[in-house]
N, C-alpha and C positions, 0 to 999 in steps of 0.2 A: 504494500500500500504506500502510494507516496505520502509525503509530511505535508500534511494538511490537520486543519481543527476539525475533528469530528469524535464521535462516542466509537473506541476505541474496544473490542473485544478480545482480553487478553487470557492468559489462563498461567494461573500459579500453585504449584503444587499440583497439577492436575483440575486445580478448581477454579473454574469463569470467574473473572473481574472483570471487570465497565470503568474505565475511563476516560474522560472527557478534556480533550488538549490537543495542542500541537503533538503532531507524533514526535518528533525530534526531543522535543521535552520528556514529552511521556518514556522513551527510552534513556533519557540520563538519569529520568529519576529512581527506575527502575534499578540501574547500573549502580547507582551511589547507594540506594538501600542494600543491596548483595555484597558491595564491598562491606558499608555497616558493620554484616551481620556472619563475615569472615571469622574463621579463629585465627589466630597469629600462630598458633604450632601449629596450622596445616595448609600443607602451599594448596591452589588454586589457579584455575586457569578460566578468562569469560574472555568472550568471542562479542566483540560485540556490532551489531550491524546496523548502521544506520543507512537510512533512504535519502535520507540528504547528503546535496543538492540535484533533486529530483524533480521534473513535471507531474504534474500540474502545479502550478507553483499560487499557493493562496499566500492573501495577504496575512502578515504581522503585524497584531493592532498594536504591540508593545513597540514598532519600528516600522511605525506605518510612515511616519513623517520624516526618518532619516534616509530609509533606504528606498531600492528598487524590491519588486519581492525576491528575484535573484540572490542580490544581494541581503536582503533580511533571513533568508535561510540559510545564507554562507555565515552572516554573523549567527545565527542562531546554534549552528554547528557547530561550529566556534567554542562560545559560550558552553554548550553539552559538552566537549571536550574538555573541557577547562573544568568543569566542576567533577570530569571523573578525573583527571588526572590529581586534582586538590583532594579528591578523598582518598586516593589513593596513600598519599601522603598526611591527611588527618588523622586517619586511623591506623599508622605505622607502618606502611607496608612498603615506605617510599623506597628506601634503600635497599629491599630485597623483593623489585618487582620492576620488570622488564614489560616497557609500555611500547606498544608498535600501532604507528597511524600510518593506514594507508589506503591508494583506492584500488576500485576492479578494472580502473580502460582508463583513457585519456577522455578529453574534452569532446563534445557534439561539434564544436564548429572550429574551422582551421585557425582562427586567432588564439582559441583557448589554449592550444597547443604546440605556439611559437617558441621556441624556435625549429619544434619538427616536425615533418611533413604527415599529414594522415588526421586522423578524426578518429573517433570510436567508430567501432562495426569494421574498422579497416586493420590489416597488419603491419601498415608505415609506425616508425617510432612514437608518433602522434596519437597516435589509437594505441600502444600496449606499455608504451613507458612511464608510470607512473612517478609519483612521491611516495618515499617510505620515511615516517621520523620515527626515532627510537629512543627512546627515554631510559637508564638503568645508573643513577647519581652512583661515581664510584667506579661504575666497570665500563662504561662509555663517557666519553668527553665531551661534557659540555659544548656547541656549536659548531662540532668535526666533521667532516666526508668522509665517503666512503664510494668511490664508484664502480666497486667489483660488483662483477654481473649479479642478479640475482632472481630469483622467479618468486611470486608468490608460494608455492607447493614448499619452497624451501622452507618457510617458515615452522611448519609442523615437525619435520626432522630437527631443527636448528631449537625450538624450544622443548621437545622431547631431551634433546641430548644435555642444556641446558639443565634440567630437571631432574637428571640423573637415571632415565628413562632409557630402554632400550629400543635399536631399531629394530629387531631381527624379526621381519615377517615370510608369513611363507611365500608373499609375491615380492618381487623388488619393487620398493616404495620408488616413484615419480621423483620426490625431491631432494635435496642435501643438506648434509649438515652445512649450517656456514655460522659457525663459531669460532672458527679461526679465524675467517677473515674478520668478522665482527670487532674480535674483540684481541686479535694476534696479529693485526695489518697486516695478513698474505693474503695471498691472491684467491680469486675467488678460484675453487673446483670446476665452475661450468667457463666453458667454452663456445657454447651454441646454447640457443633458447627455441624450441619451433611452435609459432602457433597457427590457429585453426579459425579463421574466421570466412563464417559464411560459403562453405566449402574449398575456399584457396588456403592449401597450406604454403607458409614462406621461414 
């Protein structure tokens, strides 16, 4: 469902809830009570998925007079990240918890994705190279690069290992670890990335 005000049917514990809000909100608030409601001797792991910056794009009465609605849902996002990544840190878990922002494609129109060629729905760098930020006070350096390749599948190998987790499946898992580049500046493992859009693989 894209991020719009409407009566929202969620379900927790197995059991329907009704809420009534911006979705975007209604998912931090969610986000910030689970952190809450964490124990500190037991690690955890949330996925969390927001729709913004999504179409149909409704107005923000809270930012109806500063922004475009574009723009008020990119700030609203914003704002939702910010208050998990401060609970994150309210409730102790700053220094032993690895925070990753990032998206699924590039931009809908070629400006979004200056300076590379392509759009979403496409396989130019435009359509599949994203933003990734990573948060870990301690074991990443405040406002550093990093541009070893990397794919999103990596992610689940790389925080398994992380975690003290094993990889050992009976199919070979898609992704890599990349804990070394992360956090040991070598080089990343991958070499090639292939993707799949709309039946042209490149």
């Amino acid at each position: 469902a894209p991020a719009r005000f409407a009566v929202y049917d969620w379900h927790r514990n197995q059991e329907p809830l009704f809420e009534q809000g911006y979705a975007t909100d209604l998912i931090a608030n969610e986000t910030v009570r689970l952190i809450a409601d964490q124990s500190k001797d037991r690690p955890f792991f949330m996925y969390v998925a927001f729709n913004a910056v999504h179409g149909p794009l409704e107005e923000v009465p809270r930012y109806r007079d500063q922004y475009s609605k574009r723009e008020a849902a990119l700030k609203c996002l914003d704002d939702a990240v910010g208050r998990i990544v401060g609970a994150v840190d309210q409730y102790g878990f700053g220094d032993n918890t690895l925070v990753v922002f990032t998206n699924d494609n590039g931009g809908l129109r070629q400006e979004m994705n200056a300076p590379y060629r392509g759009t979403k729905n496409t396989t130019y760098e435009g359509g599949v190279r994203v933003p990734c930020l990573m948060r870990w006070p301690g074991k990443l350096k405040a406002k550093s690069t990093n541009d070893g390749m990397m794919h999103v599948v990596d992610v689940f190998n790389t925080c398994v290992t992380l975690a003290g987790g094993s990889l050992k499946q009976p199919r070979k898992l898609d992704g890599m670890n990349m804990t070394d580049m992360l956090f040991e500046a070598k080089e990343s493992p991958r070499d090639e990335i292939i993707f799949e859009v709309t039946g042209s693989v490149r």
